[in-house]
Structure formats: C-alpha cells, structure tokens
C-alpha positions in Angstrom: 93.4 92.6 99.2 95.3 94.3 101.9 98.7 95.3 103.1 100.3 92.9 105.1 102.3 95.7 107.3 102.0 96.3 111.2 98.9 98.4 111.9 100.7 100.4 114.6 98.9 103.5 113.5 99.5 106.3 116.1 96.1 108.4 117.3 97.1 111.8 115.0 99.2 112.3 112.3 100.8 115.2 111.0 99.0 117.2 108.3 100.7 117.8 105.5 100.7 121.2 103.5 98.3 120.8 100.5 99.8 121.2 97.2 97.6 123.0 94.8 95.9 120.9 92.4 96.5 121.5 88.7 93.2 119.7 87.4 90.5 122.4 87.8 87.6 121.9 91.0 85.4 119.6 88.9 85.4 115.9 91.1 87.5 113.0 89.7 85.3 110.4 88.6 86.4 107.0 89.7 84.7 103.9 88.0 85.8 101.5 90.6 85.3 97.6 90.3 84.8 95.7 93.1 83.9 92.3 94.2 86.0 88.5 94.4 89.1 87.8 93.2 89.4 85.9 89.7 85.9 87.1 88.5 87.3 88.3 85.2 88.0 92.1 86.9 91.5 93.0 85.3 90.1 92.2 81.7 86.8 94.1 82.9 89.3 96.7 83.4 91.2 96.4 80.2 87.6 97.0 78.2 86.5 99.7 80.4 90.2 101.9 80.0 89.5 101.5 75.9 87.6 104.5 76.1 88.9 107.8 75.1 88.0 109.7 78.4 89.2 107.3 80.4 92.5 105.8 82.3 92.7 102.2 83.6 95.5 101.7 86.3 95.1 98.8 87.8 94.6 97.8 91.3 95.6 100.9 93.0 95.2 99.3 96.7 98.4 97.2 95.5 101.1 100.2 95.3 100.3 100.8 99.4 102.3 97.9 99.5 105.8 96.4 99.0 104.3 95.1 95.9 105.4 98.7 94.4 108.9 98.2 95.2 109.6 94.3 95.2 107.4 92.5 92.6 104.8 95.2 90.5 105.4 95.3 86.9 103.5 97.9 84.9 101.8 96.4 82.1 103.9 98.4 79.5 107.0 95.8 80.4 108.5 98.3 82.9 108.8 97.8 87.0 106.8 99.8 88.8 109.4 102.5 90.2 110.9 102.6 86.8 108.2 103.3 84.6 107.9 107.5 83.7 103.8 107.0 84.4 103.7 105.8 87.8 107.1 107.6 88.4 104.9 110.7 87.7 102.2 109.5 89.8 104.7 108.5 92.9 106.3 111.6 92.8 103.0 113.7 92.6 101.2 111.8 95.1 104.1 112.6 97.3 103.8 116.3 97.3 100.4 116.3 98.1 100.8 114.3 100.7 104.0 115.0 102.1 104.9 111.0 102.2 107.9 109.8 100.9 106.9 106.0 99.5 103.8 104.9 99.3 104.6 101.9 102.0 103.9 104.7 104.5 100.7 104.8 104.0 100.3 100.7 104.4 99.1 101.0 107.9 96.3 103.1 107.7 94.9 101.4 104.6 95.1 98.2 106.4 93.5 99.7 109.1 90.3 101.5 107.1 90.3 98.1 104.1 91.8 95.3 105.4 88.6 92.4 105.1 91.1 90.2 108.0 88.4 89.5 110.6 85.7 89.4 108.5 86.1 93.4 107.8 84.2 94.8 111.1 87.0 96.2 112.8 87.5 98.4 109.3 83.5 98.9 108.8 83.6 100.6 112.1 86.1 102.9 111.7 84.4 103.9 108.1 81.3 104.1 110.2 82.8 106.6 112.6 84.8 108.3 109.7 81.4 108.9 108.1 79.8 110.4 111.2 82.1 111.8 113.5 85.4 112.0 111.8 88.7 112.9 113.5 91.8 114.3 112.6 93.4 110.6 111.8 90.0 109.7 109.0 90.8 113.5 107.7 94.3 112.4 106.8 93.5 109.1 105.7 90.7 110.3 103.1 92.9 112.7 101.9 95.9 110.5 101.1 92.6 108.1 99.4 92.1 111.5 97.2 95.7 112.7 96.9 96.4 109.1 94.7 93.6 109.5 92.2 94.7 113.4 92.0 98.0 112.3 91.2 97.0 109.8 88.6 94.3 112.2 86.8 97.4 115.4 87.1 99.9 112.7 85.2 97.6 111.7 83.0 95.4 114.3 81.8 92.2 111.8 82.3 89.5 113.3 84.6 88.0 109.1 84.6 89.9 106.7 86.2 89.8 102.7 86.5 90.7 100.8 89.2 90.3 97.2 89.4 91.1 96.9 93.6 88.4 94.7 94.1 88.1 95.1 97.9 84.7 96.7 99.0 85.6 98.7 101.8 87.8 100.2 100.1 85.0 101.3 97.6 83.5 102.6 100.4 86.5 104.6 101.3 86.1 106.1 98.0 82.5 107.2 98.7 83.5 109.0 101.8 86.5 111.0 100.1 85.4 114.4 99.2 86.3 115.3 95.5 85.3 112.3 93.7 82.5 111.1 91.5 82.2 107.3 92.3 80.6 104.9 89.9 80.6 101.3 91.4 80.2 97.7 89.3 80.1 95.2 91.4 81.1 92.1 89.9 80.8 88.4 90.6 81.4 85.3 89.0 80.1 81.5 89.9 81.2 80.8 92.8 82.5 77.2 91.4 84.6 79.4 88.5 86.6 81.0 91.8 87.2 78.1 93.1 88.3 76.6 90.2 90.6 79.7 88.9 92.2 79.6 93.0 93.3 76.2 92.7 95.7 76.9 90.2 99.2 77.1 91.4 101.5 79.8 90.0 105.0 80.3 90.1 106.7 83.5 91.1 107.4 85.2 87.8 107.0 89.6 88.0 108.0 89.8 84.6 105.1 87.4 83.2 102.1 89.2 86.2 102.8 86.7 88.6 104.1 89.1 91.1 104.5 86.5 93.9 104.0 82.6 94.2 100.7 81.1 94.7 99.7 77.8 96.3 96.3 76.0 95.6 93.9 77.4 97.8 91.2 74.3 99.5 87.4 75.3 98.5 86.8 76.1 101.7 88.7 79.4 101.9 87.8 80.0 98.3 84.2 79.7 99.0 84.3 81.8 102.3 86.4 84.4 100.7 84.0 84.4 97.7 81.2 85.1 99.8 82.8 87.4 102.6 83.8 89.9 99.6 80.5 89.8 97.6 78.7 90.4 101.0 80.5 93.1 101.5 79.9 94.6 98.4 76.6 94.4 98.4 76.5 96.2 101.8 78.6 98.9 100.5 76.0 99.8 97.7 73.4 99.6 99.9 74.9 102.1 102.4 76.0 104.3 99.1 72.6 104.8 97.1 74.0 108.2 96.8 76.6 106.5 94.3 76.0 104.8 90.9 76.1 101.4 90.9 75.5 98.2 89.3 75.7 94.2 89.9 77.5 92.7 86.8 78.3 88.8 86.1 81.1 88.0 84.6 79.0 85.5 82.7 76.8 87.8 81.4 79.4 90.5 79.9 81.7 87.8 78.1 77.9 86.1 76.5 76.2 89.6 75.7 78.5 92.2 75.8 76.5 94.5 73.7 73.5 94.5 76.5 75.8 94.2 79.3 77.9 97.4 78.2 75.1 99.5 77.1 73.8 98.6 81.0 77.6 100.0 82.3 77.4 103.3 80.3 74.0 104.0 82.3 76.1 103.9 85.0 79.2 104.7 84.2 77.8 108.1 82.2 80.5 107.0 79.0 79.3 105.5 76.0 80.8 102.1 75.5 78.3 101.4 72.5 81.4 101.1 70.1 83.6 99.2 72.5 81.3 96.6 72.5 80.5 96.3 68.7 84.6 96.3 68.6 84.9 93.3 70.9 82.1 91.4 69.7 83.7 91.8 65.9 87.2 90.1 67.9 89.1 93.1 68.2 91.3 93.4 71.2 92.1 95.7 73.8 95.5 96.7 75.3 96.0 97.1 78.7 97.5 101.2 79.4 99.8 101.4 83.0 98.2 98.3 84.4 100.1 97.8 87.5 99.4 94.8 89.6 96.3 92.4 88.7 95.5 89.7 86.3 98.9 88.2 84.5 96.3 89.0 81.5 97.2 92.3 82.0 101.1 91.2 80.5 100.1 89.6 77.2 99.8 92.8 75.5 95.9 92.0 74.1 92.8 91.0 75.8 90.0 89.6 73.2 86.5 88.7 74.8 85.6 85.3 74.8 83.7 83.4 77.7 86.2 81.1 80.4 84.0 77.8 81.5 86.7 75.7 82.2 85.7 75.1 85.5 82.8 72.9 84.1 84.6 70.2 82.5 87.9 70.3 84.9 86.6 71.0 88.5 85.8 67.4 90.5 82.2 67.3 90.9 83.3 66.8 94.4 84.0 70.5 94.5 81.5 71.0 92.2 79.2 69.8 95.2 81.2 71.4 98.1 81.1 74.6 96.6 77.5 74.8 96.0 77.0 73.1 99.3 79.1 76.4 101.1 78.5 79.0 98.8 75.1 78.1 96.9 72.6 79.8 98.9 74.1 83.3 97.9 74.8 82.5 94.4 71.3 81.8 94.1 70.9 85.1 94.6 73.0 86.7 92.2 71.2 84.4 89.8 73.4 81.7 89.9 71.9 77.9 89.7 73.1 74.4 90.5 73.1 73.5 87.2 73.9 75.8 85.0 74.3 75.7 80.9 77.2 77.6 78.7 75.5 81.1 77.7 75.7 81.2 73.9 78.1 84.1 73.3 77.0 86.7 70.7 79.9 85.6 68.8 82.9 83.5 69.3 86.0 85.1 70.3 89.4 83.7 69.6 91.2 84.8 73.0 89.4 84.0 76.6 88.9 87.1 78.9 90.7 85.6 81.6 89.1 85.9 85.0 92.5 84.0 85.6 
C-alpha cells in the first residue's frame, strides 16, 4: 500500500512550469475504492470501469513505485512501460510535472500515504496540508492531480477508477483541488482476509502476480484489516463534503441489483444495466488494469460470491480472528456466525477478492 523507497524528502521542491491542460476546467471525477486488501476491490473495479463514461486503471498508488518498471503488467498482456496507454499517461504526467519517472515521486507519497506506524505520522502532515499548507503539500497535491489529468487527457474519460485501496491516500484526493471525489469504502469479513492472505503466491508478472507472497499469520492480517478500515472510516468522516458510501463485498456479489443501484446514488452514473448484465452471467473485461488483483489477467470477471474461507479456514483462525478483529466487524454488520447470502442468481465465475 506504499512505496517502499527512502523518505528523504528535502523541505521545498522546485515547482515545475504547468502544462496547459487539454480537458476543459470541469473537475475530474475520481470514483476511488478504498478499504483492506483482498476484499474483492479489483473485480469491484472491473464492474465499475463497464460503464461508458468511465475508465478503470487500476491501483494508481502502485506506478509511484518500482512496481512500474520491474514487475507491473497492464491487464491488456503488455508491461507497464511498454503499453501505448500508460506510455501516454507516463509521458503526459511528466510534462505537467516536470518529473522524469514516476519513482521520483515515491518519497513524498510515502511520506503523505504510507499507513507504516499506524498512519499518524502521514495524517498529520494531511492535517497541516489541509490547514496551513506549504510550498512542499502545494507540489505534492499537484503531482496527486497531474496523474489523474494525465489519465483523463490519454483517455478521453472525464471518470476515473482507481482501486488503491489505501485511505489516506483517499484523503489526499479530497484535498487536491480539481477533482470530484466519490468514495466506496469497501470491506469484507474479516475471516475472508485472513483466509485470501494465507495463500502463498509465486512470483509470476505475466499471470498478476507481480512479486512473491508468503502466508501472512492472522495476526497481521487481522491488524492490517482493522488498521485500514479504521482509517477509512475516519477519512469519510473528515470528508462529508465528499460522496461516500460503506459497501460489503458480501452484499454486492448476493444483491448486486440493490447494491449497484446504492453505488449510482453515489457515484452519480447509472449502473442499472450493468447490474441486470452481471446478474444474467455476463462478464466484464478489465480496460489498462495495471497492478491489483491477478483477476485482473484472466481477460473476464463474472460475478459470483467467494465463501471459501468457511469450509477451508481452521476454526482455530476462525476463532482467533473473531477473537482480534470481531468487535469491529460487528460493526460493519458482520456476525460470529454468519450464513451464505443466497445470491440473486448463480454465477459461473467467482469475483475474486483473491
């Protein structure tokens, strides 16, 4: 959820000419989905970029990273660097910002989004940003705004998805002047994250997996589980000026028809017929997903609920992770003993949350 680089930030950073946008003054609406880690968010994604007004990227947080250079596959088959949509974007977001990769601008996201120690360092400089800004939360908001200018100028979309998951850097969004943010917060069981994070995955770029990953012990999976949704939850309560909405993954694979009509309030798109589409088993294909859910690679995403963790966690985790993280799924509506939603109709392909 953050870049791993040094934060050796210096105090002011030199501004950049601006490059005149070619998009018109109206704000960039960003419908941004935030919230834990395998909770279903890069098929969430998938659904949401179906409509016609819209583009779905990805996590955009990633390409801050040397995930854009070493292991990010596009989900049209290319590499990052080498596909012509986010070689449009890389080269646009460039000139507006006078950067040269987008690995330069690793240490200030890290610094503004990184959740390492619990995320309070990074709250208070958004706090500070928010109030009393200086000239080094100037340049970081508008390299935030520069990427989603980019993507809409490449694209022709004036909607964008992104999938980044990591609250604060929702609220970066919210404090970046020229966009319309729309945020979905969504969560899962906490016992289905622990479930999906014990699954070990080889390093495969080609096939989504952009680097290896090691079963993770319930404990971090529960703590990171409840770090990020707290957070999230924060960040809509400090942002009423910004649409926003809790969703469970639960409850949008079960009753998608409710659930997306709920989303369009939000989201101000009508996502009536997307719905009726993926209830009837028609799938949707990812656009220029780059980095996310390996989902993102198989070309079609069908809806169709993911319970595994019921029949193949341990009840010992079963227990542990209620133990740790039950008192806040309780009150996302969560309970100790929950039954399988009946779906509104069977789908043939899960909607991965992993």
């Amino acid at each position: 959820m953050s870049s791993s680089v040094s934060l050796d930030v210096p105090a002011t950073l030199p501004a950049s000419e601006p490059v005149p946008s070619t998009v018109g003054t109206d704000p960039i609406r960003v419908i941004y989905v935030m919230g834990a880690g395998r909770s279903g968010s890069t098929a969430l994604e998938g659904m949401l970029g179906d409509h016609e007004d819209t583009v779905a990227v990805g996590e955009i947080a990633a390409i801050f990273s040397s995930i854009w250079d070493e292991r990010c596959h596009c989900s049209c088959g290319e590499r990052g660097p080498d596909c012509d949509v986010w070689r449009g974007i890389f080269d646009r977001w460039c000139e507006l910002t006078g950067l040269s990769s987008f690995e330069e601008n690793g240490p200030l996201n890290s610094k503004y989004e990184s959740l390492k120690r619990f995320g309070l360092p990074q709250w208070r400089h958004q706090m500070r940003a928010a109030h009393e800004p200086t000239e080094e939360d100037a340049i970081w908001l508008e390299r935030t705004r520069a990427i989603y200018q980019a993507v809409a100028e490449v694209t022709g979309k004036r909607v964008i998805i992104d999938s980044s998951k990591n609250p604060l850097r929702a609220r970066s969004l919210c404090l970046t002047p020229g966009l319309d943010v729309r945020l979905i917060h969504l969560t899962r069981d906490v016992r289905g994250v622990v479930w999906s994070r014990l699954k070990a995955y080889r390093k495969d770029p080609k096939n989504g997996f952009g680097k290896e990953h090691a079963p993770v012990p319930v404990w971090r999976s529960v703590g990171y589980w409840g770090l990020t949704n707290l957070t999230a939850s924060a960040v809509r309560r400090a942002h009423p000026e910004c649409l926003s909405m809790l969703l469970r993954y639960e409850d949008y694979t079960a009753e998608p028809i409710r659930e997306f009509a709920r989303i369009s309030e939000v989201t101000g798109l009508d996502y009536g017929p997307i719905a009726e589409r993926l209830v009837a088993g028609h799938p949707v294909r990812p656009q220029h997903t780059c980095a996310g859910n390996p989902v993102r690679m198989q070309g079609a995403i069908r809806l169709a609920p993911d319970y595994q963790w019921m029949e193949n966690l341990p009840e010992s985790m079963k227990r542990r992770s209620w133990l740790l993280g039950g008192w806040l799924a309780r009150c996302y509506g969560y309970e100790k003993h929950p039954a399988v939603p009946e779906p509104q109709q069977v789908g043939q392909v899960t909607a991965k949350a992993a």
